[in-house]
C-alpha positions as a LaTeX table, in Angstrom:
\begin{tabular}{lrrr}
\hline
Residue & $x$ (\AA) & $y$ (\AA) & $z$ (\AA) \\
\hline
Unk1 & 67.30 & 42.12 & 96.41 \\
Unk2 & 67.13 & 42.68 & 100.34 \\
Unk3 & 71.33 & 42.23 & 100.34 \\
Unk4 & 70.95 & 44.41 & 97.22 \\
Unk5 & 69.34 & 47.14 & 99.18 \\
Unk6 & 70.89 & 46.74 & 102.34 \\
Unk7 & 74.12 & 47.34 & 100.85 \\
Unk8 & 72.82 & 50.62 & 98.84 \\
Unk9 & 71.03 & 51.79 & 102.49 \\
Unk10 & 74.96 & 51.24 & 103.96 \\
Unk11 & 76.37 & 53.15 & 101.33 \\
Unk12 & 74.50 & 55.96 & 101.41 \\
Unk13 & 75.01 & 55.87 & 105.03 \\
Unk14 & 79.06 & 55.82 & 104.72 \\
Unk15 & 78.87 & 58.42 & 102.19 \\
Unk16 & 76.38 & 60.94 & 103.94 \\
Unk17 & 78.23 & 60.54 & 107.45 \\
Unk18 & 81.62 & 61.07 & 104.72 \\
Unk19 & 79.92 & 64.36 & 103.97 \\
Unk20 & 79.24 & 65.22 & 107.33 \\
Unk21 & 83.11 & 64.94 & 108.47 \\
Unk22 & 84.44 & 67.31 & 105.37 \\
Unk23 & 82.07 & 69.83 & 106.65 \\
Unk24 & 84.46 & 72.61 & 108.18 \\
Unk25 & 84.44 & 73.32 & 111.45 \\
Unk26 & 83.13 & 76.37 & 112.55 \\
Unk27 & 84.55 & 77.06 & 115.68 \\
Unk28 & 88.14 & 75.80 & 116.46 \\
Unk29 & 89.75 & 75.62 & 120.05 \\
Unk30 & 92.52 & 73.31 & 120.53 \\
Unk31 & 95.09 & 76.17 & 120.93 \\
Unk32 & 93.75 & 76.69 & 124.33 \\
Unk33 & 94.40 & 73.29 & 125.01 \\
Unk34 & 97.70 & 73.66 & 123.68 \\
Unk35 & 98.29 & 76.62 & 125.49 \\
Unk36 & 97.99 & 75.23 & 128.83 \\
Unk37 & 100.15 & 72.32 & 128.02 \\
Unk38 & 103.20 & 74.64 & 127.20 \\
Unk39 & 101.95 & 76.43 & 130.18 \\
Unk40 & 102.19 & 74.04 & 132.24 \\
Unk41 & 105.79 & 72.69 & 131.08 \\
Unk42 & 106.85 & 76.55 & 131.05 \\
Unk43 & 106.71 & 76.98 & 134.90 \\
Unk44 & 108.61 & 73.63 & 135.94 \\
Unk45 & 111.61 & 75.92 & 135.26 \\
Unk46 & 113.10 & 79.26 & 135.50 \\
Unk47 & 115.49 & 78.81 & 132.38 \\
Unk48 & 113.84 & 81.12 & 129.96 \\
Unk49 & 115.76 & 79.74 & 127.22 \\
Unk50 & 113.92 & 76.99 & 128.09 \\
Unk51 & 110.51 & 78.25 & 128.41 \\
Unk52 & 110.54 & 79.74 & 125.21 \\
Unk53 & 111.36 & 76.31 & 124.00 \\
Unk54 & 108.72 & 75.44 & 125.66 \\
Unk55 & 106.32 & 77.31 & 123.95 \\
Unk56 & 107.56 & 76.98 & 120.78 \\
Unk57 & 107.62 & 73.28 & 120.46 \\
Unk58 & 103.84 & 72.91 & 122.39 \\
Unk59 & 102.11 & 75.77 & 121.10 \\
Unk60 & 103.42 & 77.72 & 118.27 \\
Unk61 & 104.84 & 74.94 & 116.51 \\
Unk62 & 101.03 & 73.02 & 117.11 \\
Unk63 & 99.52 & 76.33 & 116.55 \\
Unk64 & 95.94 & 76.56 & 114.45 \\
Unk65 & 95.71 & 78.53 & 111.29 \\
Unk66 & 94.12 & 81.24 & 113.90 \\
Unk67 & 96.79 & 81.62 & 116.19 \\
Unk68 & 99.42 & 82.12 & 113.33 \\
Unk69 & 97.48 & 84.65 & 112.18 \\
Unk70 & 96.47 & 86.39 & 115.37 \\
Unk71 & 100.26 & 86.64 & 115.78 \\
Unk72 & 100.50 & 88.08 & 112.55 \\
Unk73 & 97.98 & 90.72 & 112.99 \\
Unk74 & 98.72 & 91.48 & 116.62 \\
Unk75 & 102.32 & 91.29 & 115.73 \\
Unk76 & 102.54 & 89.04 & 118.84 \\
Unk77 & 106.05 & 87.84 & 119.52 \\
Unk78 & 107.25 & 84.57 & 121.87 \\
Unk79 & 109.25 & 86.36 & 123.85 \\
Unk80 & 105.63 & 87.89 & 125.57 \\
Unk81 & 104.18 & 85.16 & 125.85 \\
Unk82 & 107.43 & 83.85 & 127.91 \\
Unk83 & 107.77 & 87.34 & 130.15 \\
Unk84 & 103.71 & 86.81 & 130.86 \\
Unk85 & 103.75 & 83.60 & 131.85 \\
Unk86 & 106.88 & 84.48 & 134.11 \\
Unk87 & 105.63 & 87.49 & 135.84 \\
Unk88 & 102.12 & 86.75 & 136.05 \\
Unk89 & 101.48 & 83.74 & 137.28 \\
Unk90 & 98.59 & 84.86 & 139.61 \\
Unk91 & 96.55 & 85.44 & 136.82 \\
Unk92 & 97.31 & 82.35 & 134.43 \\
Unk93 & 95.97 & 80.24 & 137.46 \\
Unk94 & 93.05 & 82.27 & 137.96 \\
Unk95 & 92.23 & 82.49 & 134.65 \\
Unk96 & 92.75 & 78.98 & 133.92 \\
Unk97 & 89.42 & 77.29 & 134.43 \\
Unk98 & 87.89 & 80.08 & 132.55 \\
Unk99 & 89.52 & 79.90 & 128.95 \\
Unk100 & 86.82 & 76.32 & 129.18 \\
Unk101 & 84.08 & 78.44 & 128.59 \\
Unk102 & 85.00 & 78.78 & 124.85 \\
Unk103 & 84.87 & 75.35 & 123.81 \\
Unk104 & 80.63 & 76.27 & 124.67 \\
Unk105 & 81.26 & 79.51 & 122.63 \\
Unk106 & 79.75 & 77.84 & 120.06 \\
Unk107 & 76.42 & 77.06 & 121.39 \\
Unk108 & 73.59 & 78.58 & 120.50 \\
Unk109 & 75.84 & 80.86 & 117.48 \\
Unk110 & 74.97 & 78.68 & 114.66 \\
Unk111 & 71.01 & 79.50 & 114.54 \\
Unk112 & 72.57 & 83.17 & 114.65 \\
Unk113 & 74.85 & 82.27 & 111.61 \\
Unk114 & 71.97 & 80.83 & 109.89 \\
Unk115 & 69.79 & 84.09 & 110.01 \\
Unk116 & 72.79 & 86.10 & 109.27 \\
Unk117 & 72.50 & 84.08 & 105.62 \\
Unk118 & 69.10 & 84.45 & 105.28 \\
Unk119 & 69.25 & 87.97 & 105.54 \\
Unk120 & 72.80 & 88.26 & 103.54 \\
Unk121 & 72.63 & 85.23 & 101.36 \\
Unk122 & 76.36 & 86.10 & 99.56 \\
Unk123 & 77.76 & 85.57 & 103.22 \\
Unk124 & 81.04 & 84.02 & 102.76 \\
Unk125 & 81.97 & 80.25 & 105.48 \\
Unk126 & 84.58 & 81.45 & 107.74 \\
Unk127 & 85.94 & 80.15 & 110.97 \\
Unk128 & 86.11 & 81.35 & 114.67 \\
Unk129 & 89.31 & 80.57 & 116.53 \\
Unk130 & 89.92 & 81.29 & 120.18 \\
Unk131 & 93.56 & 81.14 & 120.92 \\
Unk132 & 95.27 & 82.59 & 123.96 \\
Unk133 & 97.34 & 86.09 & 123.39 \\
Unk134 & 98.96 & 88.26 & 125.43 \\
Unk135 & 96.72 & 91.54 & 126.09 \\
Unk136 & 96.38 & 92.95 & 122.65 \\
Unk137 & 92.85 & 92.06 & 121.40 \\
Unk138 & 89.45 & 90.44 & 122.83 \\
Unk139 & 88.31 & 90.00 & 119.05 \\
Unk140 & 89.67 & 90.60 & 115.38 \\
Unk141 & 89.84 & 88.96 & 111.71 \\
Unk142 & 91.92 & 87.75 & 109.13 \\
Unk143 & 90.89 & 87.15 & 105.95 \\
Unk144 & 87.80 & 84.29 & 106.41 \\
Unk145 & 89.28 & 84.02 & 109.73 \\
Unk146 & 87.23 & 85.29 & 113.02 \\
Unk147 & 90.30 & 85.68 & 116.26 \\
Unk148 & 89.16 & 85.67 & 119.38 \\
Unk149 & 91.62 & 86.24 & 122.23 \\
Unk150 & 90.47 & 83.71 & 125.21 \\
Unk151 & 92.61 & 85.63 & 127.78 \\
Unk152 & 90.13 & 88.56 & 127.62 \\
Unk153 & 87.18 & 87.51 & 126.92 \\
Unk154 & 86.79 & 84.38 & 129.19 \\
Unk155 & 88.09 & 86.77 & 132.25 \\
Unk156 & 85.86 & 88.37 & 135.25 \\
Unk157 & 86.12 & 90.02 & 138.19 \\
Unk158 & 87.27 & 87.30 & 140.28 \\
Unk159 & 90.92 & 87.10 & 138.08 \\
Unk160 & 93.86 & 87.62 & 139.98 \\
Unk161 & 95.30 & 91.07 & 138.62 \\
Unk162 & 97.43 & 92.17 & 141.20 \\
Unk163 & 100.36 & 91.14 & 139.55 \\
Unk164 & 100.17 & 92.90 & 136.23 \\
Unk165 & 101.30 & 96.65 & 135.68 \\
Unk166 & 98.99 & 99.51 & 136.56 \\
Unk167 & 97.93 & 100.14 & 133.60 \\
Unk168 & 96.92 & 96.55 & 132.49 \\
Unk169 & 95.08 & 96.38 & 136.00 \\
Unk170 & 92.94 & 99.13 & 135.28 \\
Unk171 & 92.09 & 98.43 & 131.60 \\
Unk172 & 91.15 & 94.43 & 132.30 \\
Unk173 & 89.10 & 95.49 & 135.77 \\
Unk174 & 86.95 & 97.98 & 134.23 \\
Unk175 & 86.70 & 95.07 & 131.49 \\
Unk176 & 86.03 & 92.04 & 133.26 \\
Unk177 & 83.38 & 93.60 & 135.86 \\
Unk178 & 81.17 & 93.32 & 132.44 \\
Unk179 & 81.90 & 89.61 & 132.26 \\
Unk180 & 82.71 & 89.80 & 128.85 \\
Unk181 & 81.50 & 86.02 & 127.85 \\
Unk182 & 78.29 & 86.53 & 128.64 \\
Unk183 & 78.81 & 88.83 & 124.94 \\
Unk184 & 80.44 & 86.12 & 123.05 \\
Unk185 & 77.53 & 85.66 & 120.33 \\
Unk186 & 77.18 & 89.08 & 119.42 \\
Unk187 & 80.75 & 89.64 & 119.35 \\
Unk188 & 81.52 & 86.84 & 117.35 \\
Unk189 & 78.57 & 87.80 & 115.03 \\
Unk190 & 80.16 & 90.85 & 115.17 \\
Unk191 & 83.84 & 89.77 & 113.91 \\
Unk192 & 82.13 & 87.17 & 111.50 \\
Unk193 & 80.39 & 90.27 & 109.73 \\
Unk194 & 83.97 & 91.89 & 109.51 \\
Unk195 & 85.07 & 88.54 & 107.42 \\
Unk196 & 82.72 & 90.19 & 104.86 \\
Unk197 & 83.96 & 93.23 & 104.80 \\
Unk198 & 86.73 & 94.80 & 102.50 \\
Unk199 & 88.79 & 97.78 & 103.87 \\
Unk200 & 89.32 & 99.65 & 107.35 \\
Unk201 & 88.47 & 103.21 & 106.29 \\
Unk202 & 90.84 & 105.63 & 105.68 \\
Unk203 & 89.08 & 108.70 & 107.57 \\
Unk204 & 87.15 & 108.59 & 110.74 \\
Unk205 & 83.72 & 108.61 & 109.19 \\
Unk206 & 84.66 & 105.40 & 107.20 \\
Unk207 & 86.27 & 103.47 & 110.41 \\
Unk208 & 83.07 & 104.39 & 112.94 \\
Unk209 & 81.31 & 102.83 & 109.41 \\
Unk210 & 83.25 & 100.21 & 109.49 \\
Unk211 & 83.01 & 99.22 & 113.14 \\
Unk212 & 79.25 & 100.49 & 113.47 \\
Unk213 & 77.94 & 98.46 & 110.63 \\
Unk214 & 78.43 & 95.18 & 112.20 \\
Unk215 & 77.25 & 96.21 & 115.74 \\
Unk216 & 74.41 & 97.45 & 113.95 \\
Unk217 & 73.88 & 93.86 & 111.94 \\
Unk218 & 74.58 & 92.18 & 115.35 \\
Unk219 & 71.84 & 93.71 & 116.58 \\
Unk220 & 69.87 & 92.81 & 113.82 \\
Unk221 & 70.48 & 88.91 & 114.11 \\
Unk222 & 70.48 & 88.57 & 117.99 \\
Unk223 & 67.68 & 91.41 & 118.61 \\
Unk224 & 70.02 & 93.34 & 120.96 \\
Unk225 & 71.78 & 95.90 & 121.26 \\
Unk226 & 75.74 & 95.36 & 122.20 \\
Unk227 & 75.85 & 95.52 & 125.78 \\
Unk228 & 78.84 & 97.61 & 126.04 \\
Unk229 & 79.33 & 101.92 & 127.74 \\
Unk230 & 80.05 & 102.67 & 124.43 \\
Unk231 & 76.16 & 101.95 & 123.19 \\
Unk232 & 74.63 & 102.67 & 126.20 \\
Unk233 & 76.83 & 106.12 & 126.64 \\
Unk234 & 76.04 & 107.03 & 123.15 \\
Unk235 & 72.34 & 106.09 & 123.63 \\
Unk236 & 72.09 & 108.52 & 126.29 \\
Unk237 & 73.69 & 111.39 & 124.91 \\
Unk238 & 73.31 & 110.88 & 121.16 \\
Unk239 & 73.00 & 114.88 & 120.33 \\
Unk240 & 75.83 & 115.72 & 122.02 \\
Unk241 & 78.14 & 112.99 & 120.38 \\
Unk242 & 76.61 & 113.32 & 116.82 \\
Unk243 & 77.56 & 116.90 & 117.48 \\
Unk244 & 81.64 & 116.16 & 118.60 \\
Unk245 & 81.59 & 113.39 & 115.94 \\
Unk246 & 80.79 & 115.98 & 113.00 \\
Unk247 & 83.63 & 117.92 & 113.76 \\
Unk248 & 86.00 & 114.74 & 112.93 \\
Unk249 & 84.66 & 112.62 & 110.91 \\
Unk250 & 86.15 & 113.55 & 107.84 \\
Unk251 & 89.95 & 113.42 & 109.21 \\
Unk252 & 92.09 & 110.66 & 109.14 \\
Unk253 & 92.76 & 110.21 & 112.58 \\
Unk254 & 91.18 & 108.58 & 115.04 \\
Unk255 & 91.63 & 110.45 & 118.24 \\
Unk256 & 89.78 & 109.45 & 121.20 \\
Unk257 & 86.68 & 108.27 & 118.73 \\
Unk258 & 88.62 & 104.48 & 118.72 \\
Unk259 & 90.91 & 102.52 & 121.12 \\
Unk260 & 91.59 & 105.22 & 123.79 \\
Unk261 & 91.18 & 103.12 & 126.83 \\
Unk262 & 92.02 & 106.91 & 128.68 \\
Unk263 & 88.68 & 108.37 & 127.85 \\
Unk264 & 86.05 & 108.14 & 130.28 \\
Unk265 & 83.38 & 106.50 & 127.69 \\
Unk266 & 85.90 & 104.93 & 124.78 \\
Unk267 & 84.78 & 103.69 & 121.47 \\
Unk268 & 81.93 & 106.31 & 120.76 \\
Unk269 & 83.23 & 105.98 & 117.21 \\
Unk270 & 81.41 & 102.61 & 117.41 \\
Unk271 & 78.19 & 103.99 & 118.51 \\
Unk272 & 78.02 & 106.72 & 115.29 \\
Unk273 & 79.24 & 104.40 & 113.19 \\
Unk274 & 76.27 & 102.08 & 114.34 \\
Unk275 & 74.32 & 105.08 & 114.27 \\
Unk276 & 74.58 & 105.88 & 111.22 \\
Unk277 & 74.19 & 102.55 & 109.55 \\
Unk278 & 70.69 & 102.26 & 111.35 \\
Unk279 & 69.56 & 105.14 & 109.64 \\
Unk280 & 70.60 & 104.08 & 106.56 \\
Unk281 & 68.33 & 100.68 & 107.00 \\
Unk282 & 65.42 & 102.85 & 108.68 \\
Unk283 & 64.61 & 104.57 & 105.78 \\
Unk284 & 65.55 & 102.07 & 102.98 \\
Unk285 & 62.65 & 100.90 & 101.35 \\
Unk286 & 64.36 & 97.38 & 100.67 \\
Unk287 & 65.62 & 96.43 & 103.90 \\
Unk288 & 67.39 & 93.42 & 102.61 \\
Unk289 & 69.48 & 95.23 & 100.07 \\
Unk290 & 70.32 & 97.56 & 102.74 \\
Unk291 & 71.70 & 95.09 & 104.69 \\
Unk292 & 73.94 & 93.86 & 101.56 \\
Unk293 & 75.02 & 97.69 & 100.95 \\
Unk294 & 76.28 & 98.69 & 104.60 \\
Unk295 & 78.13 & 95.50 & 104.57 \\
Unk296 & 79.24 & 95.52 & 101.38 \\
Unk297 & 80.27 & 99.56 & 101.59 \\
Unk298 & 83.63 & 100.23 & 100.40 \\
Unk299 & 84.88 & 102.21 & 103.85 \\
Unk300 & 88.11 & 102.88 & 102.10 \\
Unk301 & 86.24 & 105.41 & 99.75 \\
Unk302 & 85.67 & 108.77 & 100.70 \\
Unk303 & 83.02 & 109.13 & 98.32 \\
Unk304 & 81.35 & 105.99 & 98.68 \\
Unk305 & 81.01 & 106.62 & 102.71 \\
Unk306 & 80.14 & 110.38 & 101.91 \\
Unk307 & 77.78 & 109.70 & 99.80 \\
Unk308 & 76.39 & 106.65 & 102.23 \\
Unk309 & 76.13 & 109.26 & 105.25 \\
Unk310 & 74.03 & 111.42 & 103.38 \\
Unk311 & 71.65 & 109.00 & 101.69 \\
Unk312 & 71.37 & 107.81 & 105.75 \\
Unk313 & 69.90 & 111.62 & 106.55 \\
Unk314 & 71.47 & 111.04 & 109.84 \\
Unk315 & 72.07 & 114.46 & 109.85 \\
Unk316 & 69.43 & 116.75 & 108.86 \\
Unk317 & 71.50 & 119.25 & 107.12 \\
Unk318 & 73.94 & 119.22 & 104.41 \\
Unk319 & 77.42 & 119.03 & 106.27 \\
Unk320 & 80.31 & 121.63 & 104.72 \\
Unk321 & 83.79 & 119.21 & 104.78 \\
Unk322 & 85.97 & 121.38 & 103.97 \\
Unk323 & 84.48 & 123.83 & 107.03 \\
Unk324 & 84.54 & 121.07 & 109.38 \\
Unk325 & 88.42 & 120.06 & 108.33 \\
Unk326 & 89.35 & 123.56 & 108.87 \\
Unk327 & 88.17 & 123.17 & 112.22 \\
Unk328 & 89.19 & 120.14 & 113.13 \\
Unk329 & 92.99 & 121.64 & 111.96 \\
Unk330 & 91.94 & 124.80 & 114.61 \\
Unk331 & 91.86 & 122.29 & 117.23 \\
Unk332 & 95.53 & 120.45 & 116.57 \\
Unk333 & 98.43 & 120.99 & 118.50 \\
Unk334 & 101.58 & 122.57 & 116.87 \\
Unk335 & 104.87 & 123.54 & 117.55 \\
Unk336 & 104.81 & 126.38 & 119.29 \\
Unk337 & 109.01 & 127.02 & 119.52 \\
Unk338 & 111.80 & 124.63 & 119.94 \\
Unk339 & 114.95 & 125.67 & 122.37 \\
Unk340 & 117.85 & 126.82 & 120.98 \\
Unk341 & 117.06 & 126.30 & 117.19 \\
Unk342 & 114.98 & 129.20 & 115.95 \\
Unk343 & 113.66 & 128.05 & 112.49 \\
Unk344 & 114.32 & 125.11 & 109.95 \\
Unk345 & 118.06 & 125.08 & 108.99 \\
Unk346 & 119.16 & 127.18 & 111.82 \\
Unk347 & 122.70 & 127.24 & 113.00 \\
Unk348 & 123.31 & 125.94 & 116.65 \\
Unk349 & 126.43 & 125.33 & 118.69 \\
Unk350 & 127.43 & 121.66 & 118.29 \\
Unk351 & 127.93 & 121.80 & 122.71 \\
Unk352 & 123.86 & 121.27 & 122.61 \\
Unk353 & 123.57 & 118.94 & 125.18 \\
Unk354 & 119.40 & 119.44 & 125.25 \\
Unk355 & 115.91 & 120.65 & 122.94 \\
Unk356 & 113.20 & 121.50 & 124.50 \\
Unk357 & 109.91 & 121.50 & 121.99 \\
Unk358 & 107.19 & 123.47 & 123.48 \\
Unk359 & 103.19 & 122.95 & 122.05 \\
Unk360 & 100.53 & 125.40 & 121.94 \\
Unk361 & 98.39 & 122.76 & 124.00 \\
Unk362 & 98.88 & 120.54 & 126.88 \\
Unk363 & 99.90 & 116.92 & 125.13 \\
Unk364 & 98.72 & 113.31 & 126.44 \\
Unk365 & 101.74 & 110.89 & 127.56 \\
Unk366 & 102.07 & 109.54 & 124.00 \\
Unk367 & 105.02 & 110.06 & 121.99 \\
Unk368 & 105.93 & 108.65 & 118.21 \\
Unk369 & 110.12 & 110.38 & 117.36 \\
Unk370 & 111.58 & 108.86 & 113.82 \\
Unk371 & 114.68 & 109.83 & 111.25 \\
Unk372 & 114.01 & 112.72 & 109.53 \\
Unk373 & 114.94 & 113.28 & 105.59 \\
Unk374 & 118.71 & 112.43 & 106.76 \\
Unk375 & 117.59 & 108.62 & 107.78 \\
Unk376 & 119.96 & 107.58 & 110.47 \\
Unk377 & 122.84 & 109.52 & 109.62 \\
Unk378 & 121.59 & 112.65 & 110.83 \\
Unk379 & 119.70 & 111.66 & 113.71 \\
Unk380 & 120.60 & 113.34 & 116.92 \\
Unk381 & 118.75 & 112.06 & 119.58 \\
Unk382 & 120.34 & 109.74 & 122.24 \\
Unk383 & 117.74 & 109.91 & 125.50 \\
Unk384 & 113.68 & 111.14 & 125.49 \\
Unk385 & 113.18 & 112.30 & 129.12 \\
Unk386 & 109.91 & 112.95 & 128.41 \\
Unk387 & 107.64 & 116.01 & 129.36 \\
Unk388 & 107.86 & 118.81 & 131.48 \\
Unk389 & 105.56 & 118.41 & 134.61 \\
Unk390 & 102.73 & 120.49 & 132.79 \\
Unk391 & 102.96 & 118.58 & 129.58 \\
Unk392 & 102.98 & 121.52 & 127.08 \\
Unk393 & 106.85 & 120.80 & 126.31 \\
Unk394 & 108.42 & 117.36 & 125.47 \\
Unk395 & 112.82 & 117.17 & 126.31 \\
Unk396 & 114.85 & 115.65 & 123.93 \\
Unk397 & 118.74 & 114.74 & 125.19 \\
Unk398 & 121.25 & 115.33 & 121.53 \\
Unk399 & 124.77 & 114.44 & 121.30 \\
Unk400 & 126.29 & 116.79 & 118.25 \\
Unk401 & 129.36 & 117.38 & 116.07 \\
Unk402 & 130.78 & 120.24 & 114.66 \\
Unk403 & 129.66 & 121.51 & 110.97 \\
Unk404 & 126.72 & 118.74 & 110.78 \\
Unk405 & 123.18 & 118.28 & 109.46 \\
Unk406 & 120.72 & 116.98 & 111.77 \\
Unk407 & 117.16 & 115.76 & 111.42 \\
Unk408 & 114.56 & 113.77 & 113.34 \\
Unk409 & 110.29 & 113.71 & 112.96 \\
Unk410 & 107.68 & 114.11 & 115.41 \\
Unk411 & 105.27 & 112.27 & 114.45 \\
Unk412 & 101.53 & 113.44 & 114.64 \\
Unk413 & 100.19 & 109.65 & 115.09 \\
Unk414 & 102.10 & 109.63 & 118.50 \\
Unk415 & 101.94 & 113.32 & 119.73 \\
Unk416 & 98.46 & 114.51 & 120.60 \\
Unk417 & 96.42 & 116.36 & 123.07 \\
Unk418 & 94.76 & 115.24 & 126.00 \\
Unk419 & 91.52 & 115.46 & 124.19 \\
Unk420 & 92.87 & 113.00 & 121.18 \\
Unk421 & 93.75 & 115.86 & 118.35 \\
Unk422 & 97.20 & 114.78 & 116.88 \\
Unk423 & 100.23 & 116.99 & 116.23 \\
Unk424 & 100.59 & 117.98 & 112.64 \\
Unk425 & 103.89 & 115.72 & 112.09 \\
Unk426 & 106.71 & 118.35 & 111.81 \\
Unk427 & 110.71 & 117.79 & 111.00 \\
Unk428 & 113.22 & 119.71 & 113.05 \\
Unk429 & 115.82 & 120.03 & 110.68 \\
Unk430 & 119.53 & 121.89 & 111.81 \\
Unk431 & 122.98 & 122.79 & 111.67 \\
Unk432 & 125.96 & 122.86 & 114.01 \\
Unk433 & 128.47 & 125.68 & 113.73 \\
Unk434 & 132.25 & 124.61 & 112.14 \\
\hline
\end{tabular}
């Protein structure tokens, strides 16, 4: 009987421990590890045919289901990773000892999961990968699939960033001084709540939405607020903001309300989008059903996140859309004459070296040019040079034939002020004489 029940005890043993190892991991990092093994086998040579081999064989080819997807996502290609590892190496070393600090971003985020069920008991498992990127995101999802780019968020103010271009420098200083691990649970609790979520929003209000509710259900499982300029910015001058935001929210583009590292405070779209969602739980009688419909909101839906911003009462007064689009369509750009073609279908002289498109507003430094109606065919432009030294006219260099059609876009998504309103997309469409 003692064998009998020592054998049972062991069994139980084997087959609770067996339980215990299928358990999914919840946080995955072994494409760091990876990472700095290619790394490492990269800069023994200068042949970049072989460094991309390199990193092929030693950490795409060993890559995690979270690195082929960040690379999916982020549209990340090999040949980056091989020109960053090659031009920067200043920062890889620096950085080095940091990308550690991930294998601990797991401590102390699974009590922070566990209230995250309690108060949202559908919550679906999903898993948190850290990989290393090149540049393009500090956090994002994929399906049940949390990505967290170790590059950024593991960096600090004592990375070597002299080698990278201007840009880059400025963008990563301004974000390491904030030490950006020191935020890894709320911004993974952040990222996990976007595993829940379906959509992206197909108007501003429904993005800030989006993005806002799970800063606001951060908040609500760690007790702060998200320690970023964005909340504390918005904090400060929430009248003023709500004000701006009102004016937008019901467009489809984003502006300067999401991922404009130019603006002096970027990512207020965040803060009304968290905004809003915490008035929506203040005065919800059921708290934990409000929880399950901000996360469960479908942001895709006008209606749904029209009628969700008005059952919030965030603002006090019934808000006129089709007012506010017409001004937010008085503040766009447009196409204010183009040199030599005077109106769609005009007739030009094929020895049009040169258009000049002039704006009714002085334009930011993006651009976004693509085939017209007459695909690649018709398409005219051979050089950009850019804009003129005030920026209210953009230079196009043509090469033309005699007794053709021609036809290229401008694309509002590219061309926009230097407040963040887009150009209403416009096709220059002409003729050369025979």
């Amino acid at each position: 009987m003692k064998r009998y029940s020592a054998f049972l005890a062991l069994s139980l043993f084997t087959f609770t421990v067996g339980l215990a190892q299928k358990k999914p991991q919840r946080v995955i990092t072994t494409d760091i590890d990876n990472f700095w093994v290619a790394y490492d086998s990269m800069r023994t040579t200068q042949d970049s045919l072989k460094q991309l081999r390199y990193l092929q064989t030693l950490y795409l080819d060993k890559g995690t289901p979270g690195l082929k997807a960040l690379m999916e996502v982020r549209d990340y290609q090999p040949a980056e990773w091989v020109h960053a590892v090659r031009q920067y190496p200043k920062f890889w070393n620096s950085l080095r000892p940091r990308t550690q600090l991930a294998k601990s971003g797991a401590q102390g985020l699974e009590p922070h999961l566990k209230k995250l069920q309690q108060l949202y008991p559908p919550l679906s498992p999903a898993s948190i990968y850290f990989a290393i990127g090149v540049f393009r995101t500090s956090g994002t999802t994929k399906d049940n699939m949390v990505l967290i780019g170790a590059e950024l968020v593991t960096g600090n103010s004592q990375v070597d960033l002299s080698e990278l271009p201007q840009n880059l420098q400025t963008f990563l200083s301004r974000y390491y001084q904030s030490d950006p691990f020191k935020n890894i649970i709320p911004l993974n609790v952040h990222e996990y709540v976007h595993t829940q979520q379906k959509g992206l929003g197909s108007n501003l209000l429904g993005r800030a939405l989006m993005e806002g509710a799970c800063d606001f259900i951060a908040e609500l499982i760690t007790g702060k607020q998200m320690p970023l300029p964005y909340m504390a910015y918005g904090t400060a001058h929430e009248a003023e903001v709500k004000e701006r935001f009102q004016v937008d929210m019901f467009a489809p583009s984003l502006g300067h309300w999401f991922y404009n590292q130019q603006a002096p405070t970027p990512d207020l779209g965040y803060f009304m989008g968290y905004a809003i969602c915490k008035a929506y739980y203040q005065q919800a009688q059921n708290k934990k059903q409000a929880i399950k419909e901000i996360i469960e909101l479908e942001y895709d839906s006008e209606p749904a996140v029209e009628a969700f911003l008005v059952q919030s009462k965030y603002y006090s007064t019934p808000l006129n859309k089709s007012r506010l689009l017409q001004a937010y369509d008085a503040k766009r750009p447009v196409i204010t004459r183009i040199v030599p073609i005077t109106g769609p279908d005009s007739l030009i002289d094929a020895s049009v070296t040169e258009l000049r498109v002039e704006f009714s507003a002085e334009m930011a430094r993006y651009t976004a040019t693509d085939y017209g109606q007459g695909g690649k065919e018709q398409f005219p432009v051979t050089a950009q040079p850019g804009y003129t030294p005030d920026k209210r006219a953009y230079v196009y260099k043509v090469a033309l034939q005699p007794g053709r059609a021609y036809s290229f876009k401008m694309n509002g998504g590219g061309f926009q002020t230097t407040d963040g309103y887009p150009l209403k997309s416009y096709e220059i469409r002409f003729r050369t004489k025979k």
